[in-house]
C-alpha positions in Angstrom: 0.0 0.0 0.0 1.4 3.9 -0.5 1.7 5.9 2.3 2.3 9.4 1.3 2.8 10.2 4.9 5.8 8.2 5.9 9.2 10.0 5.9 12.6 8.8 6.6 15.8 11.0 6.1 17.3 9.1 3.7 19.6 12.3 1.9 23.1 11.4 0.6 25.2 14.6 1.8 28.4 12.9 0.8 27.3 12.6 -2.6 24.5 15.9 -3.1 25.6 18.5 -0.6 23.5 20.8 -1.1 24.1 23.8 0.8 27.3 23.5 -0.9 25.7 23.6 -4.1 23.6 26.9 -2.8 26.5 28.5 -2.4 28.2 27.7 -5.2 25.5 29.1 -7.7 24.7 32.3 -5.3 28.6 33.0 -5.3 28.5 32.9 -9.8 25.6 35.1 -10.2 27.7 37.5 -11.8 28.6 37.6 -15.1 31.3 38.7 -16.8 32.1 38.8 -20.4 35.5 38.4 -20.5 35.1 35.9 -17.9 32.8 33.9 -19.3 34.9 34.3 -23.1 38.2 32.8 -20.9 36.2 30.1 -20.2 34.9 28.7 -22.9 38.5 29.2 -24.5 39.6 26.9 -21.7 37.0 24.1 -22.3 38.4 23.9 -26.2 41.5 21.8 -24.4 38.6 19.2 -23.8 39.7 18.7 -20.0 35.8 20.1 -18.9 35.5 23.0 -16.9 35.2 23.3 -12.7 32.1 23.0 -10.8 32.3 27.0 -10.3 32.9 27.5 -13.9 30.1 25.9 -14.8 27.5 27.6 -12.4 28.6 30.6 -14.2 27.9 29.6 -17.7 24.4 28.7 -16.8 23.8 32.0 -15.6 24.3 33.9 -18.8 21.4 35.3 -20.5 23.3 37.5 -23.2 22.2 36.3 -26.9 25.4 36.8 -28.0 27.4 34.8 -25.2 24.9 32.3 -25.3 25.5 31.8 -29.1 29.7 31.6 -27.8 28.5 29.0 -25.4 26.5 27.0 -27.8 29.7 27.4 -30.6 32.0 26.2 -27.9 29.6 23.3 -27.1 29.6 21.9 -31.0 33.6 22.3 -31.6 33.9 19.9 -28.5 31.3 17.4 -29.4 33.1 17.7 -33.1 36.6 17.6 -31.7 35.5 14.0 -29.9 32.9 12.3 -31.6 32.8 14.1 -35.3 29.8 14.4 -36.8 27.9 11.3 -36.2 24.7 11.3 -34.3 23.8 7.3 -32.6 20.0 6.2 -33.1 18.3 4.1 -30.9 14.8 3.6 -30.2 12.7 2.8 -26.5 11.2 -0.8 -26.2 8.8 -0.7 -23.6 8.1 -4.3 -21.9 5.7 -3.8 -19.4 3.9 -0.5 -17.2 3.5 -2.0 -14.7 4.7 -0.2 -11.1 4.9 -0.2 -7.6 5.6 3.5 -7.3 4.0 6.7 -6.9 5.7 9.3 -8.7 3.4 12.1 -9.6 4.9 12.8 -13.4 4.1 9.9 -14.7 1.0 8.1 -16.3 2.9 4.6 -15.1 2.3 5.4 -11.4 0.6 2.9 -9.3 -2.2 5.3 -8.5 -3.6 5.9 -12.0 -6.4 3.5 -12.0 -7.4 4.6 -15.9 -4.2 3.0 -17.3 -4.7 -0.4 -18.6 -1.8 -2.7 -17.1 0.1 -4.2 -20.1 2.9 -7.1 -19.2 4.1 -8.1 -22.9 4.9 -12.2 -23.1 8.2 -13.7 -24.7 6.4 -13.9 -27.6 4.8 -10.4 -27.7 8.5 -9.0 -27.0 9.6 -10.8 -29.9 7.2 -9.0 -32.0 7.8 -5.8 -30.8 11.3 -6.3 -31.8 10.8 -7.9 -35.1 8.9 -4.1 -35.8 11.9 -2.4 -34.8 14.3 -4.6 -36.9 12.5 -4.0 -40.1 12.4 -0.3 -39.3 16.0 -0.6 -39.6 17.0 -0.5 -35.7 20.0 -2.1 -34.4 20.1 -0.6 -30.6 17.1 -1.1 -28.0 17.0 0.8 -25.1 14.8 -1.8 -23.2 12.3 0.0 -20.2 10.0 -1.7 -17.8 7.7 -0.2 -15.2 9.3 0.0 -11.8 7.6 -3.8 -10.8 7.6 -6.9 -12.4 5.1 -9.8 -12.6 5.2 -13.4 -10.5 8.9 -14.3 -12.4 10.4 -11.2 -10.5 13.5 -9.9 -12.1 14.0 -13.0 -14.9 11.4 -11.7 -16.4 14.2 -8.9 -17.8 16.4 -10.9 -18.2 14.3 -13.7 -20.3 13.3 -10.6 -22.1 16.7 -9.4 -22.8 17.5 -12.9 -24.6 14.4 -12.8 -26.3 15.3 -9.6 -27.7 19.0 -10.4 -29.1 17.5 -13.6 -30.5 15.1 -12.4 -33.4 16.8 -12.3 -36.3 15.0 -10.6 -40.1 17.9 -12.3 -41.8 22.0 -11.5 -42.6 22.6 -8.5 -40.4 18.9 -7.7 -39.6 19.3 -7.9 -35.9 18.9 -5.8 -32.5 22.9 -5.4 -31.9 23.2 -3.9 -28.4 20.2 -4.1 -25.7 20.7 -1.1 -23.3 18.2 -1.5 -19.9 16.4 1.0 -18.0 15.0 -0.9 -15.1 14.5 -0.2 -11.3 17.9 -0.1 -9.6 19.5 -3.3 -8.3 21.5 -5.4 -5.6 24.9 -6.1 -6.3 24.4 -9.5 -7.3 21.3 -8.7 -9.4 23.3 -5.7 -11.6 26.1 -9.2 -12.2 23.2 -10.9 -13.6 22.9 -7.9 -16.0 26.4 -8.4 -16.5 26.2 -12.0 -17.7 23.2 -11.3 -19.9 25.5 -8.9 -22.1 23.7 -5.5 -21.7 25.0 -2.7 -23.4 24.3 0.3 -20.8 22.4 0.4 -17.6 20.6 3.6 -17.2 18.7 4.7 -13.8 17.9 8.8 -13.4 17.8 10.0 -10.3 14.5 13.0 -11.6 15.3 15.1 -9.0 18.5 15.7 -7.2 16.8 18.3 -4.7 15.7 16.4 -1.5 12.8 18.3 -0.8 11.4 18.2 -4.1 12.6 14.5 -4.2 10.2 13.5 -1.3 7.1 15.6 -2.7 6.9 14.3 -5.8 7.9 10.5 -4.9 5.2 9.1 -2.6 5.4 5.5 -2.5 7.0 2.3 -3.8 10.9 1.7 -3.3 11.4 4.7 -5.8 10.3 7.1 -2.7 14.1 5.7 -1.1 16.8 8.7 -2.2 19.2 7.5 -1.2 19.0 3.9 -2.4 18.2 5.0 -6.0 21.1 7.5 -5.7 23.8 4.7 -4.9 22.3 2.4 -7.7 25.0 3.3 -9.9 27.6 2.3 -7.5 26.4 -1.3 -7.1 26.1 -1.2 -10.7 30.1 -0.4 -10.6 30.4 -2.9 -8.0 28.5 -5.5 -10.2 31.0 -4.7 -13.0 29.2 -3.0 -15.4 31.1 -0.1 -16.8 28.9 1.7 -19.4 26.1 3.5 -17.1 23.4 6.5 -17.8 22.5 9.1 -15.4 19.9 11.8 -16.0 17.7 14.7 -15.2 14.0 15.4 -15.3 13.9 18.9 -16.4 11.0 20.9 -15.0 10.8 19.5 -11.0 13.5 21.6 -9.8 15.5 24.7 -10.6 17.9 23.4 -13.6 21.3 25.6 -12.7 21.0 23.5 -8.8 20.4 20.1 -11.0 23.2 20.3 -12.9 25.9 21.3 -10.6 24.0 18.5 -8.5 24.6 15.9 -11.2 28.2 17.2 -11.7 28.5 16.4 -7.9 27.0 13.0 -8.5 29.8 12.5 -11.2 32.8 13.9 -9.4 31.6 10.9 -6.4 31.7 7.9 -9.2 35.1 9.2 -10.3 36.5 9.6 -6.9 35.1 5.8 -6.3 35.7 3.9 -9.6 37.7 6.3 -12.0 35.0 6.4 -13.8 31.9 8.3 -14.9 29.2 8.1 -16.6 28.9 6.6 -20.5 25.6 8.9 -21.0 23.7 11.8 -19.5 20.0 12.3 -20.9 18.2 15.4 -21.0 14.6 14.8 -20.8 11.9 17.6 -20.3 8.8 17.1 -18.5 6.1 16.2 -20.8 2.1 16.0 -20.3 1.1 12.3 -18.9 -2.2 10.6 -18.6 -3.7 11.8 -15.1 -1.0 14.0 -14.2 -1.4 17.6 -12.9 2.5 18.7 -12.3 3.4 17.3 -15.6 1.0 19.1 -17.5 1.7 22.2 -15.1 5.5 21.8 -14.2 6.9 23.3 -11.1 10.3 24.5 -12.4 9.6 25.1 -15.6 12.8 25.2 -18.5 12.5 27.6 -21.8 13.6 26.2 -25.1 16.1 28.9 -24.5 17.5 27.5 -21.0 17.1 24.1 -22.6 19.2 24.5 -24.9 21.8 26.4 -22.6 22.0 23.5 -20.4 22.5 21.3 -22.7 25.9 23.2 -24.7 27.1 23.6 -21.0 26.8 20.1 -20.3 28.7 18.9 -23.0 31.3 22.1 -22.2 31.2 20.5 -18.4 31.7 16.8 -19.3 32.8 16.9 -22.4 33.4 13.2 -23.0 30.2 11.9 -21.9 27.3 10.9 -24.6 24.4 13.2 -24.5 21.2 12.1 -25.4 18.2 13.5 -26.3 14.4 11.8 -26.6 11.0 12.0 -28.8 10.0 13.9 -25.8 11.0 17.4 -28.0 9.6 18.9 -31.0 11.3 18.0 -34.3 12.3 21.9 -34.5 14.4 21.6 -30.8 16.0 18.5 -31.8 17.6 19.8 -35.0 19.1 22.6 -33.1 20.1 20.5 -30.4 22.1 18.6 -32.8 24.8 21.0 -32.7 24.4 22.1 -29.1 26.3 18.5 -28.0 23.8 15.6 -28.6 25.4 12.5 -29.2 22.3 9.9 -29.3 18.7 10.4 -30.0 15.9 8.1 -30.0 13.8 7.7 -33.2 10.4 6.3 -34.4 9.5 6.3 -30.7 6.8 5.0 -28.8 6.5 4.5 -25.0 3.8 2.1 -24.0 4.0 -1.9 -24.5 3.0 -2.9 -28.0 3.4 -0.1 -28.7 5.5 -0.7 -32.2 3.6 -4.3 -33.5 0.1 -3.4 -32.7 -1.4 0.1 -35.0 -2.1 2.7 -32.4 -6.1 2.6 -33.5 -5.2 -0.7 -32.2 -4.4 -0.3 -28.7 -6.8 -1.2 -26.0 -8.5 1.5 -24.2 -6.6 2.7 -21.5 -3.0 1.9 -23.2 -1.4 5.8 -22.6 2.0 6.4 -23.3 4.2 6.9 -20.4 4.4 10.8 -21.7 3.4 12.5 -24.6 6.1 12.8 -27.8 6.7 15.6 -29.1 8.4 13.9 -32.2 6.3 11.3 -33.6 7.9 11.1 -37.1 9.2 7.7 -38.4 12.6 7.0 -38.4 13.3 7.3 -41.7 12.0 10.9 -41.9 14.7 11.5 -38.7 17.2 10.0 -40.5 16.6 12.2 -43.8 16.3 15.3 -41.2 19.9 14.1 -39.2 21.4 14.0 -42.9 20.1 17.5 -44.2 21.6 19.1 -41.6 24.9 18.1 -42.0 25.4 14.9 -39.2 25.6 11.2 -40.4 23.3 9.0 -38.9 24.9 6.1 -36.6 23.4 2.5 -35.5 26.9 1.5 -34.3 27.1 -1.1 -31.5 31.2 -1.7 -32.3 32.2 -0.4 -29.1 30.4 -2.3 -26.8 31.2 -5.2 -29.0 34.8 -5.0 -29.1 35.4 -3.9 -25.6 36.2 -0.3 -25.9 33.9 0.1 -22.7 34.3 2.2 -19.4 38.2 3.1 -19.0 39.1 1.7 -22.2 36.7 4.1 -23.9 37.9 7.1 -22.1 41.7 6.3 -22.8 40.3 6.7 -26.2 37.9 9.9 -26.3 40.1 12.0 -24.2 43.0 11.9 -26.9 40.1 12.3 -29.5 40.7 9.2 -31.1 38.0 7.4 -30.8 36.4 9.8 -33.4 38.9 7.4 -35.8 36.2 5.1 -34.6 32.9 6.7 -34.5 32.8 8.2 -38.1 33.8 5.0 -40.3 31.5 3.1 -38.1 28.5 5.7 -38.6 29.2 5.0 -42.4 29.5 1.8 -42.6 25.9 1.3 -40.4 24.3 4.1 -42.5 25.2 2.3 -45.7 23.6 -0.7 -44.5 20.6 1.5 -43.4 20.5 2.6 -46.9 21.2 -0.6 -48.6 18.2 -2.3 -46.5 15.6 0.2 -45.2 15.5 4.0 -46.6 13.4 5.1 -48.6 14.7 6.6 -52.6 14.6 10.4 -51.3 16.7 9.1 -48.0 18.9 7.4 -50.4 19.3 9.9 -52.3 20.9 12.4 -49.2 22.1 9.5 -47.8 24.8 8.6 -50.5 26.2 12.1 -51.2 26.8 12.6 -47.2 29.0 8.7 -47.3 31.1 10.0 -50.4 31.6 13.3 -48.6 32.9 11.6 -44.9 34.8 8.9 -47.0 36.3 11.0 -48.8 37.2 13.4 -45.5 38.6 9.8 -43.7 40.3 9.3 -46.9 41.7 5.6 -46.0 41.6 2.6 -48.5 41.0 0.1 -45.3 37.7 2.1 -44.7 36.6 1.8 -48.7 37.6 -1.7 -49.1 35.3 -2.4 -45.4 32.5 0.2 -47.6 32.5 -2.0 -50.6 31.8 -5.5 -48.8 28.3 -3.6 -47.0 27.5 -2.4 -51.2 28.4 -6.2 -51.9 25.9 -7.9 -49.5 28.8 -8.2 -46.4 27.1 -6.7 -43.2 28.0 -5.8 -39.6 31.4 -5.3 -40.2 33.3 -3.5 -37.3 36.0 -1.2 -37.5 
């Protein structure tokens, strides 16, 4: 049962101090031009900026700054990855939840959803859809419960997923999971079942606000949601995603609250996190303070906090959901975003069965605000100049955790990223787009081939044009 009424002080001042953080953004209101020019000409060495440093970009409201911050933000995300952009899409399993969060149409409260729990079978389905969309990367979400299997239900779902196969190289590649945080010896599970990247957010960093919003279920527990990324490290699972629901709380404390949150993991494991996402709060089914947010955060401020995180962390992958408009997620391209999700949807079933399909009752977990199909974001990533990625070779080669970093903070493992983006894109091409994707498909390849200029990467081109597939550089 919920009880909305019981509170135990369960804040995490070792990790989120926040009087600390107070006083670091009251002591940066001030800006300074010249300041704020020296340092963005220190974050081009790609070492990321201080804590300080960064409360004081996210107070500038100057147009013309801003448009220094958001110029600094894509020559570092150029300098690292290049100019590929990762697609992935959501694959929702199940809504059901034991929590009570007040954002969300999932909660256990909201007696109008209809409680969906897709079978082996059903999942297999789902994923078959996303295969012949031309999807090789899942970012697999459950509702914060499970049914009678308990937790093998994930992980039979994760083997169900990796198992469907359309034919030679039609396959999901790399399953990433976003499910309730984990013991120790559950996150090894995870482990053994050959997930890409765990992902757990946190929401809401501010305590207060935490406890308001988070009524019941083991998600009302700060501090044990806050340390799931450290049993996670614990577990031995090195490529983890962190993030922020923007909209509960004031964004300039959230972020140097998640920089805090970072600088803990890489004073404990040298290590932090593989991915940061950026979602906005978004109207759900039944929910007041979604529709009505509490902090709410401009398109303007959006896309300010976004440039300064990838100033702050530069080698971090920032990724951005259907949650925005197709208009903020073209000019987020260049503002740092690494990964976006594509052809979205965020209830189960929600990819096999036609939405005038759906049983009554079967509301998305939020509303989209991008609800093209992927090959109309693919032709839209292409137009504007970034080269469309389904890449898994990293994960699939090892270049995880500390190997990865050894590796972005030299910038080489852009020598990675952007023959891999070509080669996926070609298959993408060769086996899903449509004539008009084609089209602006094939002069962007000849343009990045030609820029990586390297007979290795042509000869690796010409097997995917032959019929070769899922060839890893």
């Amino acid at each position: 049962m919920i009880n909305s009424t019981q509170y135990i002080d369960d804040r995490d001042l070792d990790i989120i101090p926040e009087d600390k953080i107070h006083e670091i953004i009251e002591k940066n209101r001030r800006v300074d031009k010249r300041e704020i020019l020296d340092i963005l000409t220190e974050a081009k060495k790609l070492k990321g900026i201080s804590l300080e440093h960064t409360a004081k970009l996210l107070m500038v409201e100057d147009n013309d700054l801003l448009e220094e911050i958001f110029q600094t933000a894509s020559y570092i995300k150029n300098e690292i990855y290049g100019k590929r952009l990762v697609l992935f899409a959501p694959l929702y399993i199940s809504n059901l939840c034991h929590n009570e969060c007040l954002y969300c149409a999932f909660r256990a409260t909201n007696k109008h959803l209809t409680r969906k729990i897709l079978n082996q079978d059903e999942i297999a389905e789902e994923v078959t859809a996303l295969i012949d969309q031309g999807h090789k990367r899942v970012l697999m979400v459950a509702g914060e419960s499970y049914p009678k299997e308990g937790f093998e239900y994930v992980l039979k779902s994760i083997d169900t997923i990796y198992s469907v196969n359309r034919g030679k190289g039609k396959e999901i590649r790399r399953v990433n999971v976003n499910v309730a945080p984990l013991e120790v010896e559950e996150f090894k599970l995870l482990k053994d079942a050959k997930i890409g990247t765990y992902q757990v957010f946190q929401e809401v960093y501010h305590y207060d606000t935490y406890k308001k919003i988070h009524l019941g279920g083991q998600k009302r527990n700060y501090k044990y949601r806050l340390r799931a990324i450290d049993r996670a490290f614990q577990a031995g699972i090195d490529d983890l995603g962190i993030g922020i629901l923007f909209g509960l709380y004031d964004y300039r404390f959230e972020i140097i609250a998640l920089r805090m949150h970072i600088r803990h993991l890489e004073k404990e494991f040298g290590l932090g996190p593989h991915t940061i996402s950026v979602p906005r709060l978004e109207p759900a089914d039944q929910s007041d303070i979604a529709k009505n947010p509490p902090a709410p955060v401009s398109d303007k401020d959006f896309k300010k906090l976004i440039a300064v995180l990838r100033i702050s962390v530069p080698y971090t992958g920032l990724i951005l959901s259907t949650r925005e408009t197709p208009q903020m997620r073209r000019e987020a391209f260049s503002m740092g975003i690494s990964q976006i999700s594509a052809g979205s949807r965020t209830n189960p079933g929600g990819y096999h069965v036609a939405p005038e399909n759906h049983e009554e009752g079967m509301a998305e977990q939020f509303s989209l605000g991008d609800t093209r199909p992927i090959d109309e974001v693919v032709r839209d990533v292409v137009k504007f100049g970034f080269i469309p990625s389904f890449c898994t070779s990293c994960y699939r080669s090892g270049r995880t955790g500390l190997d990865f970093m050894e590796l972005a903070k030299p910038g080489e493992i852009k020598k990675f990223c952007a023959p891999n983006a070509v080669l996926t894109f070609m298959e993408y091409i060769s086996d899903y787009a449509s004539d008009e994707t084609k089209q602006e498909g094939m002069k962007l390849i000849k343009q990045i081939l030609k820029e990586i200029n390297s007979p290795k990467i042509e000869k690796k081109y010409q097997q995917i044009i032959d019929g070769e597939r899922d060839i890893i550089v």
